[in-house]
DOZA-338632 format. One record per residue: x, y, z of N, C-alpha, C in turn; residue in one letter. Coordinates in pm, whole numbers. Layout:
REM residues N
site n_X=X | n_Y=Y | n_Z=Z | ca_X=X | ca_Y=Y | ca_Z=Z | c_X=X | c_Y=Y | c_Z=Z | r=A $
...
REM end
This chain:
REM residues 70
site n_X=-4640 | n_Y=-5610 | n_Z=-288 | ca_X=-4616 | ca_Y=-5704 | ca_Z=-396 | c_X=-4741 | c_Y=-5720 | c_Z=-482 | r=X $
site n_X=-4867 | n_Y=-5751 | n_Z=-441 | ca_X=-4979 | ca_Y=-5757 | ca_Z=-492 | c_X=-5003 | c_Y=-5601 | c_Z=-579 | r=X $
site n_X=-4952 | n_Y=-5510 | n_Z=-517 | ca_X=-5031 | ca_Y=-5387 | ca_Z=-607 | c_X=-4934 | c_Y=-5366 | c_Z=-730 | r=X $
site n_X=-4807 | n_Y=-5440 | n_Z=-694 | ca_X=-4687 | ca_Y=-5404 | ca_Z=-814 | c_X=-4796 | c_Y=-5481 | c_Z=-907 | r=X $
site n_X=-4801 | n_Y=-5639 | n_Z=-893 | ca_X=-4903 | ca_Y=-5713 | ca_Z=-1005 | c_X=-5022 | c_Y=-5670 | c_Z=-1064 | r=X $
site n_X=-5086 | n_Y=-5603 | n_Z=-994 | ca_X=-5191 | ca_Y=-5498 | ca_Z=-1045 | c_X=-5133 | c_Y=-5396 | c_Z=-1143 | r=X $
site n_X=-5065 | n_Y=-5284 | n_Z=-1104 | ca_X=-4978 | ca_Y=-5224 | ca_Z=-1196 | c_X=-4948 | c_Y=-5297 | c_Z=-1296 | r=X $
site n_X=-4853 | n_Y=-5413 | n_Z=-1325 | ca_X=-4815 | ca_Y=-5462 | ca_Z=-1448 | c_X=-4918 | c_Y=-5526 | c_Z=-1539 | r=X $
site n_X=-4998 | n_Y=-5532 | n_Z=-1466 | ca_X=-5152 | ca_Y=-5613 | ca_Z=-1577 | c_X=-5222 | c_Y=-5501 | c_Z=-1571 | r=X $
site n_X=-5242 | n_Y=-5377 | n_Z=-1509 | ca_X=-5269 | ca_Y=-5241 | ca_Z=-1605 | c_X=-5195 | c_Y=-5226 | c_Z=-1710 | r=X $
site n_X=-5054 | n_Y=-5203 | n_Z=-1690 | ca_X=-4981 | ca_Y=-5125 | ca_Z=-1803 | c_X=-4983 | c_Y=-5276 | c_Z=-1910 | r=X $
site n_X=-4987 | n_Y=-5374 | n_Z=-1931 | ca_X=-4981 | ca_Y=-5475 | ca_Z=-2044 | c_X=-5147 | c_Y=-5481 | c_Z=-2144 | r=X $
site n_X=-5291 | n_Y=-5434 | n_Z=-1989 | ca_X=-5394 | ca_Y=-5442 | ca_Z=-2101 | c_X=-5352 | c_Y=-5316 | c_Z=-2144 | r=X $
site n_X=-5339 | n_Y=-5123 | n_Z=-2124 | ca_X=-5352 | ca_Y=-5058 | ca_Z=-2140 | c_X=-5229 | c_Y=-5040 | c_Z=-2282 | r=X $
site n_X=-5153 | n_Y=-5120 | n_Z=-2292 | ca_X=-5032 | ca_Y=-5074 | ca_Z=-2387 | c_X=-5127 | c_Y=-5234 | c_Z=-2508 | r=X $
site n_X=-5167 | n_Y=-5324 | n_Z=-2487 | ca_X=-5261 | ca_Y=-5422 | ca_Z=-2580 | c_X=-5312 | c_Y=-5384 | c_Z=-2639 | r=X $
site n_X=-5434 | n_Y=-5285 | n_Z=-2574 | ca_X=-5553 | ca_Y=-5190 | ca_Z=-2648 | c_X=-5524 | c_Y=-5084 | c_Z=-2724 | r=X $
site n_X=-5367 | n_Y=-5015 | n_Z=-2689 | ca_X=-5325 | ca_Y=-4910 | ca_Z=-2787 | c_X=-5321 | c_Y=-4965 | c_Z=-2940 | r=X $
site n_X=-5235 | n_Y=-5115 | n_Z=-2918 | ca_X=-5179 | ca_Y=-5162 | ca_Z=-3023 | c_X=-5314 | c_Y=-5241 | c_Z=-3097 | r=X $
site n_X=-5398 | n_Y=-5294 | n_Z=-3063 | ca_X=-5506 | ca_Y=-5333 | ca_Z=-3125 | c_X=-5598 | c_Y=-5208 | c_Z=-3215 | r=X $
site n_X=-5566 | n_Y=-5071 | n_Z=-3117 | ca_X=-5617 | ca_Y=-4953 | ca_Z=-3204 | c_X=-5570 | c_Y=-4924 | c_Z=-3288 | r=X $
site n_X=-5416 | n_Y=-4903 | n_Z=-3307 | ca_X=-5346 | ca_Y=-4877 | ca_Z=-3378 | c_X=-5363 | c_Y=-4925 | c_Z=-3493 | r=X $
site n_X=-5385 | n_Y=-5111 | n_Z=-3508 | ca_X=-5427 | ca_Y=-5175 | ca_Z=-3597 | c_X=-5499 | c_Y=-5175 | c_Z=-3662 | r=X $
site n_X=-5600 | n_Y=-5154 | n_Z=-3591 | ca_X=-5756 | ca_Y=-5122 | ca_Z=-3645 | c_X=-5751 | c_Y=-4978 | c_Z=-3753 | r=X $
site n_X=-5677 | n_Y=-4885 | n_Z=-3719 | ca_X=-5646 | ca_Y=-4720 | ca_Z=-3777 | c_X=-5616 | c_Y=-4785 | c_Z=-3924 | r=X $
site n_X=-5477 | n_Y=-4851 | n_Z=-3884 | ca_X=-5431 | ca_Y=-4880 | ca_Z=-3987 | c_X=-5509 | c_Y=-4942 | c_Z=-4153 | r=X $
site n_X=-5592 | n_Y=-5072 | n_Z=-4085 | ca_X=-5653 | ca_Y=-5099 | ca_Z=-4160 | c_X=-5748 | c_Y=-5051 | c_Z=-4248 | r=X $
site n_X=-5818 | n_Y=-4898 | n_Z=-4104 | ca_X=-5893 | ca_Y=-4795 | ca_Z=-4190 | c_X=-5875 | c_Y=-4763 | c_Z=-4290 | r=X $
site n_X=-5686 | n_Y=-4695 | n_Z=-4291 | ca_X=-5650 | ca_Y=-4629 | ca_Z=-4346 | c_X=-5594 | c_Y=-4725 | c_Z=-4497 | r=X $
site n_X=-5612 | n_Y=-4826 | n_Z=-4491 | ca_X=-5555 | ca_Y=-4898 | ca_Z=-4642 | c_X=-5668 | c_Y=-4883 | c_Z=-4678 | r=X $
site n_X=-5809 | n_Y=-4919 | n_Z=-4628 | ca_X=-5923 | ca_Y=-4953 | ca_Z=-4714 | c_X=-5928 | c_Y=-4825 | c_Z=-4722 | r=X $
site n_X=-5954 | n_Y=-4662 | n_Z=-4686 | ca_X=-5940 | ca_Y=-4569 | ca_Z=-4811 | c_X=-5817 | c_Y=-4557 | c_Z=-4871 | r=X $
site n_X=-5699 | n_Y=-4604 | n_Z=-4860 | ca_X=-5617 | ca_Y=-4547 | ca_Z=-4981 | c_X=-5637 | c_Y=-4667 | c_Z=-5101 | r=X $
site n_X=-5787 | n_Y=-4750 | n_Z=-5082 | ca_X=-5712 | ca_Y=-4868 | ca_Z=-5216 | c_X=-5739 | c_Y=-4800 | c_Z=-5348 | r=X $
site n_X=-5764 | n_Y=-4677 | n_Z=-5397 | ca_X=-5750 | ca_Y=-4632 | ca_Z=-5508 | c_X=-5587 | c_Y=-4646 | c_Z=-5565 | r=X $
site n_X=-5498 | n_Y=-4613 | n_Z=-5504 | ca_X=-5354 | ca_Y=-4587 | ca_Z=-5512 | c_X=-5287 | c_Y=-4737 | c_Z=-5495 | r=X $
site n_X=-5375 | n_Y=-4862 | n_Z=-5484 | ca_X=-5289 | ca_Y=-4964 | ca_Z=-5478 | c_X=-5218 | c_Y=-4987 | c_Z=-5561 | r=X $
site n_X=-5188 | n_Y=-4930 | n_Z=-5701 | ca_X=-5138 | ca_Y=-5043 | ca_Z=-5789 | c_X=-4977 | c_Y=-4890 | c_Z=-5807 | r=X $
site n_X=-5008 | n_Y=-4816 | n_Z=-5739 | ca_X=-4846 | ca_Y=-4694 | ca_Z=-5681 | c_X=-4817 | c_Y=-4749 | c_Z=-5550 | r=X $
site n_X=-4696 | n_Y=-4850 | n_Z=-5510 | ca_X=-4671 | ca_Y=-4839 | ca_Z=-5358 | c_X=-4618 | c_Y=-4691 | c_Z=-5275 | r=X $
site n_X=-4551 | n_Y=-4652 | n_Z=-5383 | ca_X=-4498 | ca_Y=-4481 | ca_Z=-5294 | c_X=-4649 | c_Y=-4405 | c_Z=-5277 | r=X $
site n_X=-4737 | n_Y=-4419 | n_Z=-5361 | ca_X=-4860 | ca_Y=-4336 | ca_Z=-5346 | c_X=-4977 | c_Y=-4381 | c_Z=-5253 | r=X $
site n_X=-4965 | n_Y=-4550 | n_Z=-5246 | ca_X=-5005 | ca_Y=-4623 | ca_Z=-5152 | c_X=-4969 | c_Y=-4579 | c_Z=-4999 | r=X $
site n_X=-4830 | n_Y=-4585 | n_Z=-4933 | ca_X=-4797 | ca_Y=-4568 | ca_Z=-4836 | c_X=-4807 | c_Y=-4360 | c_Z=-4796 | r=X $
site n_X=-4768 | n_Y=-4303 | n_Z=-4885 | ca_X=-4817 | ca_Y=-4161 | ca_Z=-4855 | c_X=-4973 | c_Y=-4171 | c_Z=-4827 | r=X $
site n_X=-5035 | n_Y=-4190 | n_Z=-4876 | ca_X=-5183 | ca_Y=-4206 | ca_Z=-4865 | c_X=-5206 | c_Y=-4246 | c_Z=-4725 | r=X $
site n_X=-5168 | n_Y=-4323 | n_Z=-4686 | ca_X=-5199 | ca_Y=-4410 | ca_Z=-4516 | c_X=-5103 | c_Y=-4298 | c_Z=-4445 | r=X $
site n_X=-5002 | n_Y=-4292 | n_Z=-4436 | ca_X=-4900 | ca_Y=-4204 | ca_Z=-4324 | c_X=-4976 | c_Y=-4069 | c_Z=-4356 | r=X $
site n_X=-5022 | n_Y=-4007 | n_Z=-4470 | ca_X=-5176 | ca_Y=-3900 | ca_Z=-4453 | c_X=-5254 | c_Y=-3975 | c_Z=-4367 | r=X $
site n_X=-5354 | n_Y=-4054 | n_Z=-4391 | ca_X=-5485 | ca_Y=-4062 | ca_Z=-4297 | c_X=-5457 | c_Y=-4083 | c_Z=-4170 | r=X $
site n_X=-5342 | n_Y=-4198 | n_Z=-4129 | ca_X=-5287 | ca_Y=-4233 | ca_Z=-3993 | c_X=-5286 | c_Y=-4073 | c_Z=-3908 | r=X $
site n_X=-5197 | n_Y=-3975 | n_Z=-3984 | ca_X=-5180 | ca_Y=-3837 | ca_Z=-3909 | c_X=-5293 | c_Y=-3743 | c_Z=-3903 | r=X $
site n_X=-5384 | n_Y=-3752 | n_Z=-4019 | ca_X=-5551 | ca_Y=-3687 | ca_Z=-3992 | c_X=-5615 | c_Y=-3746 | c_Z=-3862 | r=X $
site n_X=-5624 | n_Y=-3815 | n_Z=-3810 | ca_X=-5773 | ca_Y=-3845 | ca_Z=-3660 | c_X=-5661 | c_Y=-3789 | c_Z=-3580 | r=X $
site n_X=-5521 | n_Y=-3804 | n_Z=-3561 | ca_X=-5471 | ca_Y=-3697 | ca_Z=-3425 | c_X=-5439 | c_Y=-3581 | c_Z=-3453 | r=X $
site n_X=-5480 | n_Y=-3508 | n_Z=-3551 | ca_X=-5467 | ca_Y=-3404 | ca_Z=-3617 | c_X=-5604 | c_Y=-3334 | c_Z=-3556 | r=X $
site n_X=-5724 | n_Y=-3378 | n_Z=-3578 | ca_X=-5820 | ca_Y=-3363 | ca_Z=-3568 | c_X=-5879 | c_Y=-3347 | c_Z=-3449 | r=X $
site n_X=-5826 | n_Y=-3448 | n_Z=-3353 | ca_X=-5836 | ca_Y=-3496 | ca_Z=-3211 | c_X=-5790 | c_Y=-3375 | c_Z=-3136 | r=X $
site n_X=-5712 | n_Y=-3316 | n_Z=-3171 | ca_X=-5614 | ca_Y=-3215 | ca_Z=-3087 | c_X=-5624 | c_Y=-3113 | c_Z=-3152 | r=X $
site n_X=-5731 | n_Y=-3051 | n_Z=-3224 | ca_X=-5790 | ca_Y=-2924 | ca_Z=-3271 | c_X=-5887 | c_Y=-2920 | c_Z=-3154 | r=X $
site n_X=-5937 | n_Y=-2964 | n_Z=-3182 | ca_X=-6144 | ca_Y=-2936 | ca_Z=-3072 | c_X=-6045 | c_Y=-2880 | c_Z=-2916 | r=X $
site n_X=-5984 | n_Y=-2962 | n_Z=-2897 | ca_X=-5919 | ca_Y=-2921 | ca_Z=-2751 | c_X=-5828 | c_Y=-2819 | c_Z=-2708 | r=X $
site n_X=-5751 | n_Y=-2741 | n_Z=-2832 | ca_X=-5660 | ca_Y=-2656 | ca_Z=-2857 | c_X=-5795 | c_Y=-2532 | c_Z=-2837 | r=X $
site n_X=-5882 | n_Y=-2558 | n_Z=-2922 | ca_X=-5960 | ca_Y=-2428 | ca_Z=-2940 | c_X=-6041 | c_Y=-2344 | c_Z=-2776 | r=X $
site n_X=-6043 | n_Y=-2196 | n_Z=-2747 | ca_X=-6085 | ca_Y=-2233 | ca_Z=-2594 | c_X=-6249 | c_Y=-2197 | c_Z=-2680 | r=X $
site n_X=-6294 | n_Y=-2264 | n_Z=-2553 | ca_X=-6497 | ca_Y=-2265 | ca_Z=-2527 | c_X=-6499 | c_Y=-2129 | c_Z=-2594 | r=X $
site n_X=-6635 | n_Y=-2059 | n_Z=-2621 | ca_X=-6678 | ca_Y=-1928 | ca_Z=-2646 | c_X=-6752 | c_Y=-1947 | c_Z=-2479 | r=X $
site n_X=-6724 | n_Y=-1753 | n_Z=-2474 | ca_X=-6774 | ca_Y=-1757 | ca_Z=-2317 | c_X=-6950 | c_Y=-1683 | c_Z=-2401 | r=X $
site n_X=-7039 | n_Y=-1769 | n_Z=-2284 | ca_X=-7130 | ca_Y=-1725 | ca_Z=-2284 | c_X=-7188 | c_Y=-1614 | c_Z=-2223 | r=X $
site n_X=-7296 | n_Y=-1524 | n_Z=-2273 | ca_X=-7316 | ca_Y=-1411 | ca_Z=-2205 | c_X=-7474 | c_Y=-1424 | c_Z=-2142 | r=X $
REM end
């Protein structure tokens, strides 16, 4: 019983901190698109771009293999 409660207050901070990141992205991502504020369609393309650039990015370096050294 005790380790189920452990489990559920893992998975509630670990799913908190996603969503606090998430937020944080987000906000990144308005303060560079505020050129495009005064277009909402050009506004929101602008963010759903940057939102998809850092896991775009994230999952290159790791796709690529090491160079073997000689």
């Amino acid at each position: 019983m005790k380790s189920l409660l452990v489990i559920a207050m893992a998975l509630v901070s670990v799913s908190s901190f996603a969503a606090d990141h998430k937020d944080a992205a987000h906000k990144a991502a308005m303060e560079a698109c505020k050129e495009h504020s005064k277009d909402k369609k050009a506004m929101e393309a602008c963010v759903t771009e940057k939102m998809k650039a850092p896991a775009m990015e994230a999952s290159a370096p790791a796709a690529a293999p090491a160079p073997a050294h000689k």
